[in-house]
C-alpha positions as CSV (number, residue, x, y, z in Angstrom):
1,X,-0.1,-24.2,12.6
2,X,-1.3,-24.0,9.4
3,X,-4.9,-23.2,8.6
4,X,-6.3,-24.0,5.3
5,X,-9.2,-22.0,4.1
6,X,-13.2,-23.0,2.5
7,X,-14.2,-20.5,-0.1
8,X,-17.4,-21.6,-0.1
9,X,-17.8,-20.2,3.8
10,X,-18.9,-16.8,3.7
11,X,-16.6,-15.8,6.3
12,X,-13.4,-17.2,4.8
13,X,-10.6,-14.8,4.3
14,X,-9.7,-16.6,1.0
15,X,-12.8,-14.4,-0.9
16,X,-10.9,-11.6,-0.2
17,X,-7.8,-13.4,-0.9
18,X,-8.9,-14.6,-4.6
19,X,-10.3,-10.6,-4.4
20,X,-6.6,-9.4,-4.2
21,X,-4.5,-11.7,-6.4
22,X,-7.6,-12.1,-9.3
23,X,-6.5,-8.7,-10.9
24,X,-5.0,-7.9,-13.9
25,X,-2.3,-6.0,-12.5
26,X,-1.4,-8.7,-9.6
27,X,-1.0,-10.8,-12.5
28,X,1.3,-8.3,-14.4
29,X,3.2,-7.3,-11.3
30,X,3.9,-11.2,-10.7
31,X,4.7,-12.1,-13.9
32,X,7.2,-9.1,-14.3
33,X,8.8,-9.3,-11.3
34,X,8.9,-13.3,-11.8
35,X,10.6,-12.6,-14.7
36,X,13.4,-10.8,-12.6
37,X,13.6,-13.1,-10.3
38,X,15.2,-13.5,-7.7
39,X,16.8,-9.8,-8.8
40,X,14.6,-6.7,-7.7
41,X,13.0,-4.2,-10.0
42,X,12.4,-0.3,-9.2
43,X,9.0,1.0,-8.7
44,X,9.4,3.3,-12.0
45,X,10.9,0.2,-14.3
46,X,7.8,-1.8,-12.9
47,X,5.4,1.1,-13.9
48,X,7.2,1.2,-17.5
49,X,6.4,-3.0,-17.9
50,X,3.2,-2.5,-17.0
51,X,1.4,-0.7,-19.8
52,X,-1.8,1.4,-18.4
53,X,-1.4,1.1,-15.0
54,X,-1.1,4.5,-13.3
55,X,1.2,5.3,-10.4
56,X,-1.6,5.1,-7.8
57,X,-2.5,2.1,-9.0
58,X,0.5,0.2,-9.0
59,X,1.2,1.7,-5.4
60,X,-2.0,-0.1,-4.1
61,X,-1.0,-3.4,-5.7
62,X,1.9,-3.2,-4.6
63,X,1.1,-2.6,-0.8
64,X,-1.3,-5.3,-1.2
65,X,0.9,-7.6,-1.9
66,X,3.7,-6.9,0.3
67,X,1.1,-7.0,3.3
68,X,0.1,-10.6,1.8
69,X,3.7,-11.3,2.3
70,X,4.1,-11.8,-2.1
71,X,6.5,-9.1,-2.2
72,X,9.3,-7.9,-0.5
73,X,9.8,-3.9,-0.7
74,X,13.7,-2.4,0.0
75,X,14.2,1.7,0.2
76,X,17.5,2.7,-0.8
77,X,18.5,5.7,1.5
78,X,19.0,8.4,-1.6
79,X,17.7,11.4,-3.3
80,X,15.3,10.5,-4.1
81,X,14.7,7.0,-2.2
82,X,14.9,4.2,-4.8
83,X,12.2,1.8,-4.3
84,X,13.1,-1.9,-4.7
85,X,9.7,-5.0,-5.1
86,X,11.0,-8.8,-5.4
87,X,8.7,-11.9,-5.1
88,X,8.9,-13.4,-2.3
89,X,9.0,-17.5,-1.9
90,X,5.2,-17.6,-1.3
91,X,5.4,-15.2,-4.4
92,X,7.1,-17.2,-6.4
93,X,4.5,-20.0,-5.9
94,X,2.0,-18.0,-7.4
95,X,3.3,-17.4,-10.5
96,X,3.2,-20.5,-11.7
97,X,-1.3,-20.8,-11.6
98,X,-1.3,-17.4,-12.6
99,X,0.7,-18.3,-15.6
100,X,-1.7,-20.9,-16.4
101,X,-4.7,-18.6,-15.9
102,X,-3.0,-15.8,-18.2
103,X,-2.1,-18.5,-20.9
104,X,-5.1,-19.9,-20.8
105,X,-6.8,-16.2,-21.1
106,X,-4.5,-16.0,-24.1
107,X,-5.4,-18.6,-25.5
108,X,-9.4,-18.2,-25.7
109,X,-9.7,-14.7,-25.7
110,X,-10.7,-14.7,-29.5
111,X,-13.5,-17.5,-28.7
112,X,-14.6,-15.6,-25.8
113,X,-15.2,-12.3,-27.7
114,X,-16.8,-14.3,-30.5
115,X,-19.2,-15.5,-27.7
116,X,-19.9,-11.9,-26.3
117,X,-20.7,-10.8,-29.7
118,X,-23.3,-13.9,-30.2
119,X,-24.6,-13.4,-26.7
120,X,-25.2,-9.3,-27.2
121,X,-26.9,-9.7,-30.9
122,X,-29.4,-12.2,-29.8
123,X,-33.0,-11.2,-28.5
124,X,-33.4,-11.0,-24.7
125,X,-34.4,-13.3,-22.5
């Protein structure tokens, strides 16, 4: 049974949910490993794609998304353990909105500083 959620209830999980997946390194983690996909891509080649995220960081993201069910982690039994992240179906899914969201970032980004810039010179309400 499938239960669809109101974001607009205060007690809806999906403000957490939009919480999670609304962060810039969800959306560089997805779109990397989207890229890859449906291969796998180490923990350390991950970090290396995603310029300015630190290790701790990218752990939590990471965790977050495999427990979302986004990601699917593999440990390879060396020395050291190699760690292995893939989308998942439902992780898959996502990429496509959030590849909207980051073109349409892209895409405005120049107007939307230009309207920071006009917002912080004026007088105070």
């Amino acid at each position: 049974m499938s239960r669809r959620g109101d974001l607009f209830d205060p007690l809806c999980p999906t403000r957490q949910l939009l919480d999670r997946i609304g962060t810039k390194w969800t959306s560089m983690a997805v779109r990397v490993l989207a890229q890859e996909a449906p291969g796998e891509v180490r923990f350390a080649d991950l970090r290396r794609r995603m310029p300015g995220i630190s290790q701790k960081m990218l752990s939590v993201t990471l965790r977050s998304l495999v427990r979302d069910g986004l990601v699917a982690r593999r440990v390879e039994g060396s020395v050291p353990p190699r760690v292995y992240y893939r989308l998942t179906d439902l992780g898959l899914s996502l990429e496509e909105p959030m590849a909207a969201l980051r073109a349409w970032a892209e895409q405005h980004m120049a107007q939307i500083e230009e309207m920071n810039l006009r917002y912080d010179a004026a007088p105070g309400d």
